[in-house]
N, C-alpha and C positions, 0 to 999 in steps of 0.2 A: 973621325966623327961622322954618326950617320944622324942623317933630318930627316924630316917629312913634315907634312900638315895636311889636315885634313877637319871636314865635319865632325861634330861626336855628341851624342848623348848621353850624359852622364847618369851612370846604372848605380855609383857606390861612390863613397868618398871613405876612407876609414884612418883617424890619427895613424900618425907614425913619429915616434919620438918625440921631440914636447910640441914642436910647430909646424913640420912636414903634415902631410895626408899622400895617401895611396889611392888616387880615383881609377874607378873603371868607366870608359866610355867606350859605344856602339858606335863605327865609324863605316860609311860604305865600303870603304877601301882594305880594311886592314881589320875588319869583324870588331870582335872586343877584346881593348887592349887597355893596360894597367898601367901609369906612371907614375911619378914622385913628385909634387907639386909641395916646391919651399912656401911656406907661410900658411900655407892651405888651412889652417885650423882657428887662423885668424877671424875677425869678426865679417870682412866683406869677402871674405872667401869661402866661408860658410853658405854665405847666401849665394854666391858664384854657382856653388860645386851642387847645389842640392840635384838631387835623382829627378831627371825628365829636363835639364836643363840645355837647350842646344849651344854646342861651342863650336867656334873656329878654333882649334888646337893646332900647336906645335911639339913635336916630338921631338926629342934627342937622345944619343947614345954613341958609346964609344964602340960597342957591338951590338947588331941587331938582336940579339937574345935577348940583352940585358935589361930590365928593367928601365932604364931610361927616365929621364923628366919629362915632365908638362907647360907648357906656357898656353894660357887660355883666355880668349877673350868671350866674351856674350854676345852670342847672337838672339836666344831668344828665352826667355825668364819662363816655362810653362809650368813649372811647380808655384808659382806667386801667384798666379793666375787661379789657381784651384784651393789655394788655402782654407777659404770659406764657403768648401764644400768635400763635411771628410768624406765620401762616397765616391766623388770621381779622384779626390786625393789617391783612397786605398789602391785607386785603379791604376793611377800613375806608378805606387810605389810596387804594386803586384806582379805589375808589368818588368819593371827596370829590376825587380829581385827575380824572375821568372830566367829574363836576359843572362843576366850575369850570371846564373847556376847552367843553363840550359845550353848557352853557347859557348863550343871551342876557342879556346884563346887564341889570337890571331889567326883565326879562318874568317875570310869574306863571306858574309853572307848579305849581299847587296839589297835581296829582299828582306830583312828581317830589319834593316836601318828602315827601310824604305816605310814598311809596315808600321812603324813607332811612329813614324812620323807623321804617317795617316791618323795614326790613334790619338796623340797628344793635338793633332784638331779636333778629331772627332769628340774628347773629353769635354769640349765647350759649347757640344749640339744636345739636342733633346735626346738621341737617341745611343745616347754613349755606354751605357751598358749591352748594347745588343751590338755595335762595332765591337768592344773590349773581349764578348766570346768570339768574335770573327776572327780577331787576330792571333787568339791564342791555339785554333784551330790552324791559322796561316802558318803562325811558327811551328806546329808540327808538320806542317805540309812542306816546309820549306826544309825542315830537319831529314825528311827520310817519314814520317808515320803519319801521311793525310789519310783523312779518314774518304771513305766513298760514300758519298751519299746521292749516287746519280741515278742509282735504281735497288730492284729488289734483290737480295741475294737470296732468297729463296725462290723468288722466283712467281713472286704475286705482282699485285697491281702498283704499280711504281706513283700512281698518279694518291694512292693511301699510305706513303711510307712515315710511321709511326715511333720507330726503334731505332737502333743501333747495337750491331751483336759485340757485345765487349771482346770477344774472342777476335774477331774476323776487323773489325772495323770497319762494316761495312752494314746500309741501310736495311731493313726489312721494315713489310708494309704491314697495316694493321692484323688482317687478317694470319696473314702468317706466322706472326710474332706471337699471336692471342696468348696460344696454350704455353710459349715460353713466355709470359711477357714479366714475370716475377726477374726471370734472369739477364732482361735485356736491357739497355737502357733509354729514356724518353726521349725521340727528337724533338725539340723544340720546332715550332713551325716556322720562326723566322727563319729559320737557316734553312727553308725552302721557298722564302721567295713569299712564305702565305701569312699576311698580318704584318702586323707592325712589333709585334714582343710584348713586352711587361715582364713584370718583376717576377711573376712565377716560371715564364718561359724563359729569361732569363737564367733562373736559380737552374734550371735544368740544362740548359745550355753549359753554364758552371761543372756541373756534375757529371758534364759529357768530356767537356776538354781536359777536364780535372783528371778523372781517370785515366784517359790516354797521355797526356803527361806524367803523371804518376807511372806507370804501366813501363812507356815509349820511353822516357829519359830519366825521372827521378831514383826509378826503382837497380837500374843498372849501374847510378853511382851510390848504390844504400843509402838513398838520403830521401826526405820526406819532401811533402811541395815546401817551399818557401812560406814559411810564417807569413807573412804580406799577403801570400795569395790562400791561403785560409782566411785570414781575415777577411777578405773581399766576399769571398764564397759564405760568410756569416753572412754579411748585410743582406744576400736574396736568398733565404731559408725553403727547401723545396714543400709546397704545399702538402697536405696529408689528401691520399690517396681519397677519390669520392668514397660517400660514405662512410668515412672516419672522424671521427670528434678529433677535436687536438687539445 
């Protein structure tokens, strides 16, 4: 029989036969891994198991390939926490559906716990829409496809970077950008440091990480983003270009 325990954030809980559940949780040690947890679909295990909840878990198996069970206690309730606000909800749930399609089954990715962990605080600050694109920039950064946004890659003024070239993944500054600017996409300016965000720099923010998600991992397993994270990418709709009616 093999053990272990560890921290875990649960990404999925899904029935299994009339009273089991199958949860996935995010674990520093052992990335995201999936177990069988008896009872699971019961009425206080429902509420245990929901997506963004932090556990102390135990693991077990008679080989380490195997599927394995669950024993889990509660360390910290952050999906209760947000109930009465569906906006940073959609953010919790976008996030834990994001996880669980986007990371290797049992690979370590110590930054990517790490990161959630930032975020499901960050969910309860004023400024939680503009962390929730930080992180989802981090997780590609952490995957293999950060984007560069440290200067120009055409080769203009770094101190006007405006864009980002879907192509390259990588900044360019206003002027340079201009005569492509149909084909490039907007940087938002909080993710240089200038302002504080809002909801339209946000929505663009969305539209940037979106992409390269899309692009960087969705598109290599033919699967779309995660419904959850469409829906979040509703709630901050990108403005119409100046001088556009809407």
């Amino acid at each position: 029989m093999i053990e272990w325990s560890d921290d875990g954030i649960v990404l999925s809980a899904r029935p299994h036969g009339e009273t089991a559940a199958i949860i996935h949780v995010l674990t520093p040690e052992r990335g995201r891994h999936a177990g069988l947890v008896q009872g699971g679909q019961g009425r206080k295990a429902r509420a245990l198991y929901q997506p963004g909840n932090r556990l102390l878990v135990n693991w077990s198996g008679r080989l380490a390939d195997h599927l394995g069970t669950f024993k889990c206690e509660l360390e910290t309730s952050h999906a209760a926490r947000l109930l009465d606000d569906p906006k940073r909800l959609s953010a919790l749930s976008s996030a834990a559906a994001i996880c669980e399609r986007a990371l290797p089954e049992r690979e370590p990715h110590p930054a990517c716990y790490h990161g959630f962990l930032a975020l499901l605080g960050a969910l309860e600050g004023d400024h939680w829409a503009e962390v929730y694109v930080r992180w989802e920039l981090g997780l590609l950064a952490d995957l293999g496809f950060g984007l560069d946004l440290s200067q120009c890659a055409a080769g203009g003024d770094n101190d006007q970077l405006a864009y980002v070239s879907p192509r390259t993944a990588r900044a360019v500054s206003l002027a340079a950008g201009e005569p492509y600017r149909e084909k490039l996409l907007p940087l938002p300016p909080f993710l240089l440091g200038r302002g504080t965000g809002g909801a339209d720099e946000v929505g663009q923010g969305l539209r940037l990480s979106g992409y390269f998600l899309e692009r960087s991992i969705f598109h290599l397993q033919d699967r779309p983003l995660p419904p959850a994270r469409e829906r979040l990418a509703a709630l901050f709709p990108l403005a119409p270009p100046a001088g556009e009616s809407v």
